[in-house]
PDB file of N, CA, C, O and CB in Angstrom:
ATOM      1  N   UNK A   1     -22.299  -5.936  -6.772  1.00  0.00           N
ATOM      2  CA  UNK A   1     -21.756  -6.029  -5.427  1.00  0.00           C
ATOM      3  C   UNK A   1     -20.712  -7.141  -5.328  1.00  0.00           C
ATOM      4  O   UNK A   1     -19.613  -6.824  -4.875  1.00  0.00           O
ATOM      5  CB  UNK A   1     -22.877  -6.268  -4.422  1.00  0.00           C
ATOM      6  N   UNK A   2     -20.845  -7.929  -5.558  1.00  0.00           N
ATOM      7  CA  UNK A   2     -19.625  -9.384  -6.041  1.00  0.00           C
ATOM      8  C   UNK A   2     -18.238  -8.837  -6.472  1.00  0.00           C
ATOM      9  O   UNK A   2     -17.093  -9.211  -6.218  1.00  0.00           O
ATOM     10  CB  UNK A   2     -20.202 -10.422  -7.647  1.00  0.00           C
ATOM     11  N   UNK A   3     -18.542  -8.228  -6.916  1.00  0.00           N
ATOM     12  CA  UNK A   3     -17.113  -7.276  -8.085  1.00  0.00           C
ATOM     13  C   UNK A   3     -16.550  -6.852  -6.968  1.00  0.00           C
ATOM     14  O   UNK A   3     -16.000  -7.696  -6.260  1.00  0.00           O
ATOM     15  CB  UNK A   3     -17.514  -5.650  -9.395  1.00  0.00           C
ATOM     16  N   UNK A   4     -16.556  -5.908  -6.691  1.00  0.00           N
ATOM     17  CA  UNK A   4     -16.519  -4.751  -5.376  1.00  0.00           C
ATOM     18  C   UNK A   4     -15.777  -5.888  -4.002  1.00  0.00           C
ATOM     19  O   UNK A   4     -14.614  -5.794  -3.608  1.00  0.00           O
ATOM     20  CB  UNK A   4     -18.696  -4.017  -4.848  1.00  0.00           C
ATOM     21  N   UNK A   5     -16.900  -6.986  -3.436  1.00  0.00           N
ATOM     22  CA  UNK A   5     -16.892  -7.679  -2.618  1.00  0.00           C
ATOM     23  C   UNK A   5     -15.351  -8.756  -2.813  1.00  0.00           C
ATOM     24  O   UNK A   5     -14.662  -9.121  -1.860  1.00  0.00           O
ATOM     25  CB  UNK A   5     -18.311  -8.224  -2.666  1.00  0.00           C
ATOM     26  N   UNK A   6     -15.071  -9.122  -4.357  1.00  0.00           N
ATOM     27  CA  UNK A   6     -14.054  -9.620  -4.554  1.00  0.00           C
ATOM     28  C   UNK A   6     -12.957  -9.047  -4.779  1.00  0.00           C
ATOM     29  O   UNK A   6     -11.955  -9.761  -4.737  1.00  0.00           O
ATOM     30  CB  UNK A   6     -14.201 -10.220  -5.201  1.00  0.00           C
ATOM     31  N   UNK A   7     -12.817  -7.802  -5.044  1.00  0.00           N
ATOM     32  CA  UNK A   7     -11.755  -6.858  -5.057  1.00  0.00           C
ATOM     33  C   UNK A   7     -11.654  -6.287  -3.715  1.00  0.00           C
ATOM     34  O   UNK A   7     -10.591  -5.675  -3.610  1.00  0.00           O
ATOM     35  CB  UNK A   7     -11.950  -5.799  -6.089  1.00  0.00           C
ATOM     36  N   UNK A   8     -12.109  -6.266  -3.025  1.00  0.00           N
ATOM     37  CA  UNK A   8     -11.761  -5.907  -1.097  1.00  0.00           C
ATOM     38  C   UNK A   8     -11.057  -7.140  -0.769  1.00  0.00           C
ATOM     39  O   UNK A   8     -10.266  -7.274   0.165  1.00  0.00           O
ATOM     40  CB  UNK A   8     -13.397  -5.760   0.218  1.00  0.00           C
ATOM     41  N   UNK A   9     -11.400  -8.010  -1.592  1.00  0.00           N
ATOM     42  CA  UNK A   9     -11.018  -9.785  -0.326  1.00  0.00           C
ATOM     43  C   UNK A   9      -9.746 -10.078  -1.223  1.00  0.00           C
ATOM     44  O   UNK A   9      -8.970 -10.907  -0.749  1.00  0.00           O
ATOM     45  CB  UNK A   9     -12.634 -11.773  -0.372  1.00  0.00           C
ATOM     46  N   UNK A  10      -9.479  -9.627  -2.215  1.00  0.00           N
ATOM     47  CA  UNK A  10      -7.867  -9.545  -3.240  1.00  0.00           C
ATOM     48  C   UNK A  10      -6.998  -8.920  -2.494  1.00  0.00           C
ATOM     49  O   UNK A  10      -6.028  -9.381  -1.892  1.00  0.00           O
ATOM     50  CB  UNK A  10      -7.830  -8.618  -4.772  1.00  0.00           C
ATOM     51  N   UNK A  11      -7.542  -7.422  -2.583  1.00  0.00           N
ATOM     52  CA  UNK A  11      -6.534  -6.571  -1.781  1.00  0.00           C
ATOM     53  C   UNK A  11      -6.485  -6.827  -0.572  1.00  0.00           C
ATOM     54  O   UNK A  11      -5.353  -6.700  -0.107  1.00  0.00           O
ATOM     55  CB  UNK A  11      -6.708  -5.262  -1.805  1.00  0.00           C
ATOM     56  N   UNK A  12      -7.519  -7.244   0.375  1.00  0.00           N
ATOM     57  CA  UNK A  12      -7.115  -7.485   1.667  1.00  0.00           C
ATOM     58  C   UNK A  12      -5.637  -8.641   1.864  1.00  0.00           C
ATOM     59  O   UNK A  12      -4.576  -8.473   2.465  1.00  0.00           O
ATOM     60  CB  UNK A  12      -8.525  -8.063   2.359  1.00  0.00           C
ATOM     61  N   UNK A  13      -6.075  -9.603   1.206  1.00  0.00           N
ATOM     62  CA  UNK A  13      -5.202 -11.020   0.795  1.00  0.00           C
ATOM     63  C   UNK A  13      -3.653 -10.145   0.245  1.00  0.00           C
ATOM     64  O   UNK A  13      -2.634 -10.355   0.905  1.00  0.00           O
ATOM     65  CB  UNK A  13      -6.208 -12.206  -0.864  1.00  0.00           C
ATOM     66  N   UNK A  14      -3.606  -9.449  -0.643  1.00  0.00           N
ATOM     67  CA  UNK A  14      -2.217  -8.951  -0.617  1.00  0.00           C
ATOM     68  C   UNK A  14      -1.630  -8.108   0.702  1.00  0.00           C
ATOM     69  O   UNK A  14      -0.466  -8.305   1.049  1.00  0.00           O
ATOM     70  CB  UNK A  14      -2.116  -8.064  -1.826  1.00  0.00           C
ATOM     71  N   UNK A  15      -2.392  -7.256   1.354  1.00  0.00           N
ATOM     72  CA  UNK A  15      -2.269  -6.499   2.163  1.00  0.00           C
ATOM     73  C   UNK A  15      -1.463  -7.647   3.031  1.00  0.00           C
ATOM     74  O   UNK A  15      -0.312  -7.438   3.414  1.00  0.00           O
ATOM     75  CB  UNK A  15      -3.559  -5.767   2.591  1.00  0.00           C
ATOM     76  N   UNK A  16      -2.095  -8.758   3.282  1.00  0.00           N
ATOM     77  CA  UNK A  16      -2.251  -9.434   4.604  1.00  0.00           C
ATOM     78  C   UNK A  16      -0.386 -10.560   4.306  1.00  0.00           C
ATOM     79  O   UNK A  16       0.424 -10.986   5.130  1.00  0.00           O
ATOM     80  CB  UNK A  16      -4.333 -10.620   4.681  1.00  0.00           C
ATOM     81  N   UNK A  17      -0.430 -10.651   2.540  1.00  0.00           N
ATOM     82  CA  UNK A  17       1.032 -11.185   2.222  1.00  0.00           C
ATOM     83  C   UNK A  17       2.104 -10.582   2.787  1.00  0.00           C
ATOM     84  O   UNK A  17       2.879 -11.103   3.589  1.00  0.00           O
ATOM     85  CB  UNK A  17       1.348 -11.133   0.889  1.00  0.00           C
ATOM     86  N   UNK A  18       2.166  -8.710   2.065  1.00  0.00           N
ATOM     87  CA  UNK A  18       2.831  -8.085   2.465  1.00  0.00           C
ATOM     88  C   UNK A  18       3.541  -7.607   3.910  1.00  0.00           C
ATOM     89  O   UNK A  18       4.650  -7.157   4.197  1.00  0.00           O
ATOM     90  CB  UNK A  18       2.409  -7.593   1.984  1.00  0.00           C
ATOM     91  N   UNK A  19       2.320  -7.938   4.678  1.00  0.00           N
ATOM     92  CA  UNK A  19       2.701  -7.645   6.521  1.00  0.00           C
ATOM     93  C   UNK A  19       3.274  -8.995   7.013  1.00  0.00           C
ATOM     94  O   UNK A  19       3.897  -9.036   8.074  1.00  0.00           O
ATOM     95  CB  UNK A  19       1.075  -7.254   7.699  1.00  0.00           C
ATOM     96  N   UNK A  20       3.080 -10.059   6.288  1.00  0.00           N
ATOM     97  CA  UNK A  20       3.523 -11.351   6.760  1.00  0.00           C
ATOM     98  C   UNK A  20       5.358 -11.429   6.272  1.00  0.00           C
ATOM     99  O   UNK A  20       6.235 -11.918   6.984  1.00  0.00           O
ATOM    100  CB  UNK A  20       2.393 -12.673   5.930  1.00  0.00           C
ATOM    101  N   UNK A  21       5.565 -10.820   4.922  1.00  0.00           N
ATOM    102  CA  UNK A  21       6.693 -10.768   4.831  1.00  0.00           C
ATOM    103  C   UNK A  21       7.452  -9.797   4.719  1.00  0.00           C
ATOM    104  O   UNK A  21       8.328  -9.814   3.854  1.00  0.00           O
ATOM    105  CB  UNK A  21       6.875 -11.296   4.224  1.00  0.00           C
ATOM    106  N   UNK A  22       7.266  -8.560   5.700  1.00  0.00           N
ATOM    107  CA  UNK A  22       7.500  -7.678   6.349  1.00  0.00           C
ATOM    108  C   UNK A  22       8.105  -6.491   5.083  1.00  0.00           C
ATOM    109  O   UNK A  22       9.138  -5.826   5.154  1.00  0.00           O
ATOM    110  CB  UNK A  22       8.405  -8.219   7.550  1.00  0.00           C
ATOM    111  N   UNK A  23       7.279  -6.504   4.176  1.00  0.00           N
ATOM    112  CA  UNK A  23       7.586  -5.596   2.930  1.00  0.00           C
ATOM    113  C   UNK A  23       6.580  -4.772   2.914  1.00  0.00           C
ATOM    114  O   UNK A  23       5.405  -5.084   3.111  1.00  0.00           O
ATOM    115  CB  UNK A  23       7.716  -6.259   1.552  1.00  0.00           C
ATOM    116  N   UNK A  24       7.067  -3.524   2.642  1.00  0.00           N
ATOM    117  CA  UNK A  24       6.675  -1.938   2.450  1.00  0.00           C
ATOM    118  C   UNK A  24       5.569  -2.140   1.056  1.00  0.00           C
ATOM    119  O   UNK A  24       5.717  -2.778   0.014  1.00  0.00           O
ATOM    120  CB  UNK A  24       8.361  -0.733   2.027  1.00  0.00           C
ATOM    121  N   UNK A  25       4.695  -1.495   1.443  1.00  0.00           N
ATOM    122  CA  UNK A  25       4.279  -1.499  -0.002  1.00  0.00           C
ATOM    123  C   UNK A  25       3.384  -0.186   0.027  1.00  0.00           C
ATOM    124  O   UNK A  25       3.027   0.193   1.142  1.00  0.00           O
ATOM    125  CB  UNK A  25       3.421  -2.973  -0.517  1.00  0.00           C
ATOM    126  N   UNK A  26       2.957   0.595  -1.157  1.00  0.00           N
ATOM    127  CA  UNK A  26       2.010   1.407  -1.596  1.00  0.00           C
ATOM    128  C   UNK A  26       1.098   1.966  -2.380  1.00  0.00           C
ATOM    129  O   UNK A  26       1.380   2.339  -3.518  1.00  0.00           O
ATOM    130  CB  UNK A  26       2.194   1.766  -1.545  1.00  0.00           C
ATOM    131  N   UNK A  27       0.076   2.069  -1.933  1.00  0.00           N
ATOM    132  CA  UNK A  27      -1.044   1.801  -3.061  1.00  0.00           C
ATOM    133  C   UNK A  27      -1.378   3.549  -4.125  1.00  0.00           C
ATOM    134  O   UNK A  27      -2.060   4.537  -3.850  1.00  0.00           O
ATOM    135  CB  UNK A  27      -2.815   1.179  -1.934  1.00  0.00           C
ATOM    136  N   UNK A  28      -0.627   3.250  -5.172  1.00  0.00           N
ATOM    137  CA  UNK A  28      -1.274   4.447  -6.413  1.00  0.00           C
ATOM    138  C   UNK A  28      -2.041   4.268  -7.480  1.00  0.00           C
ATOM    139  O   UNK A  28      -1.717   3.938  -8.621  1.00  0.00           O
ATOM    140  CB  UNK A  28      -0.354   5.071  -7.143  1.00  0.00           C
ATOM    141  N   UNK A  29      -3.137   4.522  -7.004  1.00  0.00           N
ATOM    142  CA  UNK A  29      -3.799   4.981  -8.668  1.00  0.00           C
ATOM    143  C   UNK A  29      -3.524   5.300  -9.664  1.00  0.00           C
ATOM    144  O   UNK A  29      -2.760   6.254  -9.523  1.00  0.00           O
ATOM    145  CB  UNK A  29      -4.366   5.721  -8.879  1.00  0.00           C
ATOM    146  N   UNK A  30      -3.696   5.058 -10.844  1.00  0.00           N
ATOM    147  CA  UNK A  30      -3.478   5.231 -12.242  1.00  0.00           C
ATOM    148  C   UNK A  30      -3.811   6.699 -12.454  1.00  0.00           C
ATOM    149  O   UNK A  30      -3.042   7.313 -13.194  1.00  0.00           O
ATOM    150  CB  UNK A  30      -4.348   4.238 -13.142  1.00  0.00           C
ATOM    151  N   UNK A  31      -5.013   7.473 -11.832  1.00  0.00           N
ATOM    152  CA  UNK A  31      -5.487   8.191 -11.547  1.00  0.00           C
ATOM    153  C   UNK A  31      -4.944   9.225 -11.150  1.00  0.00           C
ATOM    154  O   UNK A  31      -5.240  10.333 -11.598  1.00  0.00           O
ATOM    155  CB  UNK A  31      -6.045   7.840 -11.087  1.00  0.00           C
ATOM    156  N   UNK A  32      -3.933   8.998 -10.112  1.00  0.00           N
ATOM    157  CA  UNK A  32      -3.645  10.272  -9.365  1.00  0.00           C
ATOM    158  C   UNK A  32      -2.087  10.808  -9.879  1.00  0.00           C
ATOM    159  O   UNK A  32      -1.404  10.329 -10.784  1.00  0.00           O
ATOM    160  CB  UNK A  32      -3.709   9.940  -7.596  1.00  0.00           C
ATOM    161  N   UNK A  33      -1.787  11.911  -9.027  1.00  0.00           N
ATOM    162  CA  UNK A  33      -0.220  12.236  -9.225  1.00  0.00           C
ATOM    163  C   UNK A  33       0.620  11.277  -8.300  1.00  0.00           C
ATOM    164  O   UNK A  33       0.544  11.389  -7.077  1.00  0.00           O
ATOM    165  CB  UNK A  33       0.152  13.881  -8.803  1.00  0.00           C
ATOM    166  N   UNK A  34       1.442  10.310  -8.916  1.00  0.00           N
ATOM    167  CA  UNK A  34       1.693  10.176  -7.948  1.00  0.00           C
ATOM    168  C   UNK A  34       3.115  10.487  -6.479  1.00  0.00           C
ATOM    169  O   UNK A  34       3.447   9.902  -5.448  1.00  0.00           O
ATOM    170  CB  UNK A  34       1.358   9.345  -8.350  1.00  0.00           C
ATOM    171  N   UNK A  35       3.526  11.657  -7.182  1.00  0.00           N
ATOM    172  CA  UNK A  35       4.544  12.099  -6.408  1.00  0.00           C
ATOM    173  C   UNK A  35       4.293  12.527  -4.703  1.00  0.00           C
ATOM    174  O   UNK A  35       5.083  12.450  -3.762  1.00  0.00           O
ATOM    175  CB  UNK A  35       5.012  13.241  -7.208  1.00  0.00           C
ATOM    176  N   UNK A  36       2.928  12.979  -4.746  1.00  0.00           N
ATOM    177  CA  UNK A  36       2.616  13.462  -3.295  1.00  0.00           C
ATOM    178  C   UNK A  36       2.548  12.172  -2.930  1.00  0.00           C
ATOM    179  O   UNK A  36       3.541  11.968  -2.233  1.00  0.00           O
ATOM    180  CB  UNK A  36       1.282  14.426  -2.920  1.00  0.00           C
ATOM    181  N   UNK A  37       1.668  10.822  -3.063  1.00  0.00           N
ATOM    182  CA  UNK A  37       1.666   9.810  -2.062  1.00  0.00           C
ATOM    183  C   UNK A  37       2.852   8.582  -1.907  1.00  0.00           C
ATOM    184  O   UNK A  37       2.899   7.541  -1.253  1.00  0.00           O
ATOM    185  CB  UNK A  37       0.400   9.208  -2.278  1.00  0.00           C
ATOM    186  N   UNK A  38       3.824   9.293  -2.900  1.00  0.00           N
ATOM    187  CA  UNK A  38       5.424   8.190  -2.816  1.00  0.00           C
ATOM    188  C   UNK A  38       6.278   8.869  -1.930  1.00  0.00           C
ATOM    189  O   UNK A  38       7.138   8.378  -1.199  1.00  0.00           O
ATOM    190  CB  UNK A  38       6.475   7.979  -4.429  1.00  0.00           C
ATOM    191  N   UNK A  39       5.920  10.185  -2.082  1.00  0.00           N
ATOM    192  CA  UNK A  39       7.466  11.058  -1.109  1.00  0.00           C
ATOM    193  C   UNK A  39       6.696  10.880   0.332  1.00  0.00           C
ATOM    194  O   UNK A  39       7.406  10.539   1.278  1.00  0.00           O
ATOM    195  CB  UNK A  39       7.926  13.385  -1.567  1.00  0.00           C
ATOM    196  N   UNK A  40       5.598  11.041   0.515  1.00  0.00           N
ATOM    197  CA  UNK A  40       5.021  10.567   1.883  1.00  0.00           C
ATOM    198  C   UNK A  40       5.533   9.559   2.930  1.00  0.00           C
ATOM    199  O   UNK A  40       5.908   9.596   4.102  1.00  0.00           O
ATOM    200  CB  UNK A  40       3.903  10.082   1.614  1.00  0.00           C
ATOM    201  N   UNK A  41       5.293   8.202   1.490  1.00  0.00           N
ATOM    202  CA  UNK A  41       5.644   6.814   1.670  1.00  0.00           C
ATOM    203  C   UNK A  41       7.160   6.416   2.369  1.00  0.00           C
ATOM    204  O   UNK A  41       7.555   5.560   3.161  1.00  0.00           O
ATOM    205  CB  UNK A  41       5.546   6.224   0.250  1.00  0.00           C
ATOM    206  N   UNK A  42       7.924   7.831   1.411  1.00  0.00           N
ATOM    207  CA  UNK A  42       9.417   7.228   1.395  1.00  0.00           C
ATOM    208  C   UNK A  42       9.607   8.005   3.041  1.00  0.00           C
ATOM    209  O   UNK A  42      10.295   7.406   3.868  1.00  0.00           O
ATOM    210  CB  UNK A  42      10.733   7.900  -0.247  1.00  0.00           C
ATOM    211  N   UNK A  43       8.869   9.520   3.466  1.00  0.00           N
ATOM    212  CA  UNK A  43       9.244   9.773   4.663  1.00  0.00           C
ATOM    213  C   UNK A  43       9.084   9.299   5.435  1.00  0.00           C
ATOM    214  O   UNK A  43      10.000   9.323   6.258  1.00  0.00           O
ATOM    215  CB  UNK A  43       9.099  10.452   5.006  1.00  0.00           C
ATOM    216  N   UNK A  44       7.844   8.516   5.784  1.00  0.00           N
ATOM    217  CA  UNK A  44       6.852   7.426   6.557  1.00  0.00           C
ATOM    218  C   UNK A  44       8.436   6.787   6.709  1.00  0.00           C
ATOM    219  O   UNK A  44       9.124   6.967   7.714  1.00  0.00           O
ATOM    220  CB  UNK A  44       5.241   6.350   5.537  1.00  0.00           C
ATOM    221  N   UNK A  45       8.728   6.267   5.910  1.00  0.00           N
ATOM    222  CA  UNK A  45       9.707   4.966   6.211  1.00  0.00           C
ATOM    223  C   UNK A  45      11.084   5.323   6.696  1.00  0.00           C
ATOM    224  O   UNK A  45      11.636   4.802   7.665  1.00  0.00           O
ATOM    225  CB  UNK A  45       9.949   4.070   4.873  1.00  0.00           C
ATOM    226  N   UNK A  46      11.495   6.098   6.060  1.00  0.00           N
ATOM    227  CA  UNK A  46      12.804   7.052   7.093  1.00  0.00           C
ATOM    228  C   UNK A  46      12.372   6.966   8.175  1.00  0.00           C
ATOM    229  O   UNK A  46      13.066   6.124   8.744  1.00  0.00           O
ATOM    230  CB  UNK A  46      13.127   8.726   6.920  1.00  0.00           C
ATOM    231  N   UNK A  47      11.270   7.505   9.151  1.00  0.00           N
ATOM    232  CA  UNK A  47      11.264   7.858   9.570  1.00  0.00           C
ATOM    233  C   UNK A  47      11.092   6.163  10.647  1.00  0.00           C
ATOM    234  O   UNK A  47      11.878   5.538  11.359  1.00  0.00           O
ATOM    235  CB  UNK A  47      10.718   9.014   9.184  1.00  0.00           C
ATOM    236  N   UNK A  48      10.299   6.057  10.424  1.00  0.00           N
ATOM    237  CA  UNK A  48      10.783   4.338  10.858  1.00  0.00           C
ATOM    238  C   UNK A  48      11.639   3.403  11.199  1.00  0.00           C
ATOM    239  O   UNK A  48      11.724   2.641  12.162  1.00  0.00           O
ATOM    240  CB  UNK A  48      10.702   3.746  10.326  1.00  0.00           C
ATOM    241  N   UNK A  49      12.546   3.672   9.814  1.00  0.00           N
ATOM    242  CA  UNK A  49      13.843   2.910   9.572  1.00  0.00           C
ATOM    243  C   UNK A  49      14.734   3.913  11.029  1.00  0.00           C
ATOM    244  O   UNK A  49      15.290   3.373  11.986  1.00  0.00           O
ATOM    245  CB  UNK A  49      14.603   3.162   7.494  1.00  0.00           C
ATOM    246  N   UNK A  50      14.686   4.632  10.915  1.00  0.00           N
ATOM    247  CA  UNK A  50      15.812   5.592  11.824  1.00  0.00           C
ATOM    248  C   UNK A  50      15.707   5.309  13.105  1.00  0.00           C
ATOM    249  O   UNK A  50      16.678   5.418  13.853  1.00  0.00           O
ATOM    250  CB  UNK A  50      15.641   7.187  11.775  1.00  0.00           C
ATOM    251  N   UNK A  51      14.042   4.749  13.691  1.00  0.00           N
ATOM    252  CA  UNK A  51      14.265   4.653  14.924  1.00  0.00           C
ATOM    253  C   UNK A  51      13.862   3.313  15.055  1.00  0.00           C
ATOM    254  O   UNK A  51      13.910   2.758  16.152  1.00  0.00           O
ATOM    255  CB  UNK A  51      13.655   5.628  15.751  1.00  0.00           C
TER     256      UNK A  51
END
């Protein structure tokens, strides 16, 4: 449980860098494909950026 418990409080801590210095970021697994959750990412943000 420690493991687990310290890897939530890492990523939270980057999460919490990233919104402070107003940079995009996205999380992929080694695991997955990752074309479906980058083209998402990149529309998410068009879609943002535009308005």
């Amino acid at each position: 449980m420690a493991y687990s418990d310290n890897v939530q409080r890492l990523e939270n801590g980057k999460s919490y860098v990233f919104r402070q210095a107003n940079v995009d970021h996205i999380d992929i697994g080694t695991d997955e494909d990752y074309t479906v959750p980058l083209t998402s990412f990149f529309r998410e943000r068009a879609k943002r950026i535009r308005h």
